[in-house]
N, C-alpha and C positions, 0 to 999 in steps of 0.2 A: 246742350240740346236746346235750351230756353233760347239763348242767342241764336243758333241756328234756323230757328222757328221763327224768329220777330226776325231775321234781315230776309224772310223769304218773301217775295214782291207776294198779293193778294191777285189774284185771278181776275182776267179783263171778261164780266159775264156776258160783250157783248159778243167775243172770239169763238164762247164755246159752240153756238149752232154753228157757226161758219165751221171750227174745224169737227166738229160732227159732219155737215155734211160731204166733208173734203175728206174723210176717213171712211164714209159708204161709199161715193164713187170711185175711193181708191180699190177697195174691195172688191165694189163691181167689176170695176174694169180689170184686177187680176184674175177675178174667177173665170174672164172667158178668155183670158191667156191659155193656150195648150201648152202642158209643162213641156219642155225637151232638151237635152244638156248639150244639145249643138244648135244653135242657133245662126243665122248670116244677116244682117242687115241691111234692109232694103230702102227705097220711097215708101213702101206701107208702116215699117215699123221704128221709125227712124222721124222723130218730132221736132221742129223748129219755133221759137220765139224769141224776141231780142228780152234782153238784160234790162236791169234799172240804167246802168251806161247807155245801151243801146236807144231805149225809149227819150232818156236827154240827148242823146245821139241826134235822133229824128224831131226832138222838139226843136234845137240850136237849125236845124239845115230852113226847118218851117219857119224861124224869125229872118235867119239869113236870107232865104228865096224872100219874102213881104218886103222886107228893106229894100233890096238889089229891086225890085219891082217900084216901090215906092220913089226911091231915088233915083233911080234908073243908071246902076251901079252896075256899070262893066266887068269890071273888075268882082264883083263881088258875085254875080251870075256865075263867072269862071270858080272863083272859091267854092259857091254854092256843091254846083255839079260835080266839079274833082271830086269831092267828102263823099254824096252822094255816091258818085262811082265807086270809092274806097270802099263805101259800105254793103251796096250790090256783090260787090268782087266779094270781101272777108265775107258775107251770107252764103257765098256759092261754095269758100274751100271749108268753113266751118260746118256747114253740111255732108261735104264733101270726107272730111277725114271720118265720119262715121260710117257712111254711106261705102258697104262693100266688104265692110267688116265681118269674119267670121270668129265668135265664141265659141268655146268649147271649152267645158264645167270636166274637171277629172274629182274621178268617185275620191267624197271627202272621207278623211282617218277618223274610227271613234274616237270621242273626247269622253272626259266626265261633266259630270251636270254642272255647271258653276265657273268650270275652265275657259280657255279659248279655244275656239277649232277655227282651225284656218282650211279655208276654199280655195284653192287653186282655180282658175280660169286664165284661160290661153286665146291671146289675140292673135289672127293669122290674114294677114296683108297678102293679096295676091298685085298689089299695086306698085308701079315702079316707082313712087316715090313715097316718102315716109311721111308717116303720120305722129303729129304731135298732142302732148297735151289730154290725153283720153285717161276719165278716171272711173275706177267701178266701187259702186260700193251696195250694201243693205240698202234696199228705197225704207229712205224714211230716216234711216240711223244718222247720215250726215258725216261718217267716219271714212275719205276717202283712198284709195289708192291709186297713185297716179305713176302713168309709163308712157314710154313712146315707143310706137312700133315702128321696125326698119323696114325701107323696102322691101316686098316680096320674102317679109321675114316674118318670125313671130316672137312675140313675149309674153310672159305669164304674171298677172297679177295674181298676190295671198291677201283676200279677203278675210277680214278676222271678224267673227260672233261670239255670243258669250250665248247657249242653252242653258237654262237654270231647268228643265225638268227628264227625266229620263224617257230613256224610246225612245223608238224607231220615228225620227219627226222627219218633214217634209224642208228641205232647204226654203228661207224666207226666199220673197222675189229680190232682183237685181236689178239694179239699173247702172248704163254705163252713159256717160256724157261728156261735152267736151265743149272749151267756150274759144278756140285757137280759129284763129289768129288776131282776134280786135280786142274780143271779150264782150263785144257787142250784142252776140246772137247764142243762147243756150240749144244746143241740139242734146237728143237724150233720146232713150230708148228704154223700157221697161223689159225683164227677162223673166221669166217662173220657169225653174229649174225641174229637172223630174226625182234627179237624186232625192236620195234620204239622207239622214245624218245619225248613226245608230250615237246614242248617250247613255255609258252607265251614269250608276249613280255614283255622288259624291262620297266619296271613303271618311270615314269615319275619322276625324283628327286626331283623336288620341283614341285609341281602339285597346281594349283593356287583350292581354296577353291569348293567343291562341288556345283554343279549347284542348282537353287531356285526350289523345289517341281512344279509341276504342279496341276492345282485344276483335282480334281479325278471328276467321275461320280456322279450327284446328290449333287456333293460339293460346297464349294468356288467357285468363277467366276472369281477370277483374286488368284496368288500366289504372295508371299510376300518371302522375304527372314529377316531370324533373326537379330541380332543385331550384330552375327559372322558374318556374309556375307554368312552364306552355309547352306544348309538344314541337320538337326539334327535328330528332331522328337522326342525332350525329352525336360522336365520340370522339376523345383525343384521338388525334394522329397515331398510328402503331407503326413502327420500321417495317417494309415490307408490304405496306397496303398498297396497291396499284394507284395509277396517277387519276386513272376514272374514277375511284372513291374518294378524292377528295372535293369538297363543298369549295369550289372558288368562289363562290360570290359571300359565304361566311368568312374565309379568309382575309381577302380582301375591303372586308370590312373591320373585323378584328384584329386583323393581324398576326392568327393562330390557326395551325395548321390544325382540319377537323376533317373528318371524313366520316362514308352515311355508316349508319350500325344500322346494319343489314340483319342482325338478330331482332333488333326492334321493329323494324320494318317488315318483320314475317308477324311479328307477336300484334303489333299495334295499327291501326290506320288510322289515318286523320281525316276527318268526317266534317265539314260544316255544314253546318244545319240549320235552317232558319227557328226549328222549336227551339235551339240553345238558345236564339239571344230575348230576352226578358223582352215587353212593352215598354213604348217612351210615351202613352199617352192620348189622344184622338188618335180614333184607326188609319185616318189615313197618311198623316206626319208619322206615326210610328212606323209605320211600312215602309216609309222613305227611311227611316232612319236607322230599322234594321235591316232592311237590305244596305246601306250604306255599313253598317257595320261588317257584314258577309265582303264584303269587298275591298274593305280595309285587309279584314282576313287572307282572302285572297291573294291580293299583294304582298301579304306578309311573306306568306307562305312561299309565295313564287321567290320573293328574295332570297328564302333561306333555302331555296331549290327542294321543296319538299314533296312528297305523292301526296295530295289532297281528293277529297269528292266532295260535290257537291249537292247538300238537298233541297231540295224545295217543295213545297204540295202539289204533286202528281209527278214529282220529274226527280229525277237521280242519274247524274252523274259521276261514274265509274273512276275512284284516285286515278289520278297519273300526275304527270308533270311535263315541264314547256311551255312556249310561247302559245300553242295552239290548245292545249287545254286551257291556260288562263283563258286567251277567249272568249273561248266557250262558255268558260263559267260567268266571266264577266258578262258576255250577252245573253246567259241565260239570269240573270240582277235585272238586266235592262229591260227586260222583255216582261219579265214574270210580270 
């Protein structure tokens, strides 16, 4: 960590106002973006400047025109103007392969807090020839993805983020840009999306064994926990038990044929609860961390294909099992 700390350069204190105020007008100018997940590209939203190449681009053509002047160089008039022209042209197609473009954001998959989630966007060319060289990424992150669209065709770039917090968040803004055909000239466009990005929370790495069943209605008077320490609601295989009572996703992790004990599953229910799991500490890291732990549970639970419900203060969720109860419980982590 020591070594780490001393090869880390010391901050240039005259950069900081400049990029302060290069991070307000960033702001500014996204706030009065109108979010919307189709966007087309026009002359209005569609930005052109040359490059560090392009600016020595134009400084070489301004030595070369004073010489061919000075000397009164033929030949060098003709070099001058060609370049020139070259650069005119490559300004006209590098505006040009942005210019007409249409976006279109498809609704992003929850992730968890800390994960990657990837964004899908979809570039769609109504133009008969192809466009090169177009990359999209996070404004500001620097982590690009680059495609070419075919004529009259489209392609989808996967933009990747990392969310580190839960909820319901607002997709960051996009920018998409392109430096084809010189590298001379950066065109670029700014995007504020409307999507959201639902984020549970990050599961628990080592999540201590599932809580013990509670006795159900009409059941059991007291709950027991197994010989694991956590509630299962499965039993040896018996000859005779239908193929829908067996647990495939236990088997196929173990190796042993189990199937659900339908007796314990009248006597018992499995209940997670946010009063079972203890405090980790400040109230609001502990929140994050026992909801994080509810969500490890969750998981667990879904692996071993169990009826679960889920509590939380003000809100209960009815056991079941599936893809669509996980969910649920998961976005009700997210959300609380």
């Amino acid at each position: 960590m020591q070594s780490a700390t001393a090869q880390t350069p010391l901050p240039n204190p005259l950069l900081h106002p400049l990029q302060h105020v290069r991070a307000r007008i960033n702001r500014f100018w996204i706030s009065r973006l109108h979010p919307a997940d189709n966007t087309t590209l026009t002359q209005r939203n569609v930005y052109i400047l040359p490059t560090r190449p392009g600016w020595m681009l134009g400084l070489t053509l301004l030595v070369l025109l004073i010489a061919s002047i000075n000397y009164q160089l033929n030949l060098g008039y003709v070099l001058t103007f060609l370049l020139a022209g070259c650069t005119v042209v490559g300004m006209h197609v590098c505006h040009g392969t942005l210019r007409g473009l249409t976006l279109h954001l498809a609704a992003p998959e929850p992730t968890f807090a800390g994960q990657a989630a990837s964004v899908s966007v979809q570039l769609h060319s109504p133009r008969k020839t192809p466009r090169y060289g177009i990359g999209l990424a996070v404004l500001g992150s620097g982590q690009w993805a680059w495609t070419d669209v075919p004529a009259q065709g489209s392609a989808t770039v996967h933009i990747t983020m990392h969310p580190q917090q839960r909820g319901l968040q607002a997709l960051p803004a996009l920018t998409a840009e392109t430096r084809f055909p010189l590298g001379t000239f950066r065109v670029w466009t700014v995007w504020r999306p409307a999507a959201k990005l639902l984020v549970y929370p990050a599961p628990e790495a080592h999540a201590p064994p599932l809580p013990p069943g509670e006795p159900s209605a009409g059941g059991a008077q007291t709950a027991q926990r197994h010989s694991s320490g956590e509630f299962d609601g499965v039993r040896a295989y018996r000859r005779g038990d239908p193929l829908k009572m067996v647990v495939w996703k236990k088997v196929a992790k173990s190796g042993q044929l189990v199937s659900r004990d339908t007796q314990q599953a009248q006597r018992f229910e499995l209940w997670l609860d946010l009063g079972q799991v203890g405090a980790f500490g400040a109230a609001a890291a502990s929140l994050d961390r026992r909801l994080g732990r509810l969500c490890a549970w969750v998981l667990a639970a879904d692996r071993q294909d169990l009826r679960y419900g889920l509590r939380l203060p003000g809100l209960e969720i009815a056991p079941d099992s599936g893809d669509a109860h996980q969910r649920a419980c998961l976005s009700a982590l997210a959300l609380y």
